[in-house]
N, C-alpha and C positions, 0 to 999 in steps of 0.2 A: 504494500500500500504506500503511495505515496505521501511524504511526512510533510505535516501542516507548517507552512511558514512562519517562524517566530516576531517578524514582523506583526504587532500587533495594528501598526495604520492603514493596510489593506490586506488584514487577513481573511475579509469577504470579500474581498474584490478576486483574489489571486489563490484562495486556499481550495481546500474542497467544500464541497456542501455540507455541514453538521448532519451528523445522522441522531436520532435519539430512540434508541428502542426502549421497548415497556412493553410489562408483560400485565394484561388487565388483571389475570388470573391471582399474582403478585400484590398487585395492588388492591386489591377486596375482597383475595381469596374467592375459591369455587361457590358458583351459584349454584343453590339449592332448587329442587324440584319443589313449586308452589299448587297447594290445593287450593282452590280461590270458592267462596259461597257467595251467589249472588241472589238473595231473600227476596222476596216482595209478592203483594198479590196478584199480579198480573191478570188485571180483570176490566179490559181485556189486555192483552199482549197489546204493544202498540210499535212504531216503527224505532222511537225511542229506547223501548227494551231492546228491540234488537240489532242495534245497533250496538249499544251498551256490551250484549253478547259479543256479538262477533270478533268486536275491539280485546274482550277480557279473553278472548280461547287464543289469540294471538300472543298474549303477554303472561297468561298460567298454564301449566302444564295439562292440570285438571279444570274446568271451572264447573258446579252442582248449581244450576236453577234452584233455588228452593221455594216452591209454593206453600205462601201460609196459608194451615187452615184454621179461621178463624170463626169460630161460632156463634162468638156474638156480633157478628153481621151476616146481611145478605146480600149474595154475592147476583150479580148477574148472571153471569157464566158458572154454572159448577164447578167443582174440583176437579171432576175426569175431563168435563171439557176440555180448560183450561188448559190440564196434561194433554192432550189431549195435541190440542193447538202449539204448544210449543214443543213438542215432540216434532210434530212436521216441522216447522220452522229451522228448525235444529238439527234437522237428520244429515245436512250437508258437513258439521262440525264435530268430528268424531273424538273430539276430546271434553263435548260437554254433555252433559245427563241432567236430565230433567226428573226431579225428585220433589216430593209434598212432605212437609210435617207442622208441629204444631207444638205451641211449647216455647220455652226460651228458644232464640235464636243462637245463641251461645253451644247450648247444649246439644241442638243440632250440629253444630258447627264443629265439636269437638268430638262428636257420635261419629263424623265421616271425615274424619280426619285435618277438616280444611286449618289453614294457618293463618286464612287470611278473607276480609269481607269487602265485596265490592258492592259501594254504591255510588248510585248517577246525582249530580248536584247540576240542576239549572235554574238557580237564583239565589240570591242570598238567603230567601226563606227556608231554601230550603239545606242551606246550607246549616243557619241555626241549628233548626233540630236536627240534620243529622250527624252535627258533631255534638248536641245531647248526648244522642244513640250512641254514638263511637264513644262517651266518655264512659257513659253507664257499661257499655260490654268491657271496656279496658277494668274495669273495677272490679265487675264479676270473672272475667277471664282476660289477664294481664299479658298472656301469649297470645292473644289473638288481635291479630295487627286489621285496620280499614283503609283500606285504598278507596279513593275518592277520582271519579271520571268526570268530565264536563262533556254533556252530548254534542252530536255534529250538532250545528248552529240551526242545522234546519228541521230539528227537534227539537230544538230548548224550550220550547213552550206545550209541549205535547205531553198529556198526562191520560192516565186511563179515565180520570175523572171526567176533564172535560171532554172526551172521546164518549161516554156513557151521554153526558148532557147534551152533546150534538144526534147523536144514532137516536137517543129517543124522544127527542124533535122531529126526527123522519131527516136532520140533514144528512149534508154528505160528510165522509168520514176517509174518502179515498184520497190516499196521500198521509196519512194518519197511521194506519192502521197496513199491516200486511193484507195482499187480498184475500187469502182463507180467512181474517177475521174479520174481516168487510160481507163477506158472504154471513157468515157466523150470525153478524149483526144485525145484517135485513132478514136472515129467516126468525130470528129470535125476535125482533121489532117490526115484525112485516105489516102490522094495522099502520104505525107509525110512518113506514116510510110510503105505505100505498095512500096514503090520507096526504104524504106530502108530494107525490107525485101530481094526484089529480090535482090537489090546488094549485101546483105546477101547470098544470095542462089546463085549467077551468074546467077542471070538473066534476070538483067536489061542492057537495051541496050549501049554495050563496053565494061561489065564486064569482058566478057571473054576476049577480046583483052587485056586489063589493067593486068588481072591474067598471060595472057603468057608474055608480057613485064619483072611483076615483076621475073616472072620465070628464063627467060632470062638473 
């Protein structure tokens, strides 16, 4: 190898290039194989969750959907549904499973081994409570770490919630929602959406009276 000039006033101009090797492995030691648990009730699944997925099977080895089930609500979608629906959705990503339970989340969490909890944050709101959440699991299960995702930008405002309050208005839900659970949602609200059709179309009963008013 040729030996660098000791001239330090053009020893970039005339020496060789700096090399500087590093070994990442050295520097933070070996990465671990991550189970990741990503909870929620997904009722219904929306393009937001999936998103959220496909991002975490990228970056965990494992990632477990967990569906709660919670009893004291009522859920639109069933539980097997739901299973149901995110099983199709998912069938492309062979390192995430889709699984239900009920109970602490923690304890699910340490039941199947995960080391780690993903949730999606798209507002401050909702960032509050879910570093609540993260503080209370850190207390009851001090190993169990929460990684926090921000959805693509053209989710951020998309929640199951308001996706419920649109579909059962009879509006549109397409662009929101996967299209299995676009279907899902007109056969399960189909008075709602065929009552918003017609008035779509005048042809639901007063439409026409209401059109000549506005006319008027």
């Amino acid at each position: 190898m040729t030996p660098l000039r000791t001239n330090t006033s053009d020893c970039h101009l005339h020496s060789c290039p700096h090399r500087i090797f590093y070994s990442p492995l050295f520097l933070r030691g070996p990465l671990k194989p991550v189970s990741a648990l990503y909870p929620g009730s997904f009722d219904p699944p929306t393009n937001g969750h999936l998103d959220l997925i496909e991002r975490g099977a990228m970056i965990f080895e494992e990632l477990v959907v967990g569906i709660l089930r919670n009893t004291e609500k009522s859920p639109m979608f069933s539980l097997a549904e739901r299973l149901e629906m995110l099983k199709t959705l998912t069938a492309h990503l062979k390192n995430v499973r889709i699984e239900a339970f009920h109970g602490l989340m923690v304890e699910y969490a340490k039941s199947i081994d995960a080391t780690c909890v993903l949730r999606g944050i798209r507002a401050v709101s909702d960032y509050e409570y879910e570093l609540q959440m993260a503080l209370m699991n850190r207390k009851l299960e001090p190993t169990l770490e929460t990684v926090f995702m921000m959805p693509a930008d053209k989710y951020s405002y998309v929640s199951s919630r308001l996706v419920r309050e649109v579909a059962q208005a009879g509006g549109p839900v397409k662009g929101l929602v996967p299209e299995v659970v676009e279907q899902k949602l007109r056969e399960k609200l189909e008075p709602a959406y065929r009552f918003h059709d017609e008035v779509q179309e005048g042809r639901a009963p007063g439409a026409k009276e209401k059109k000549r008013k506005r006319k008027s």
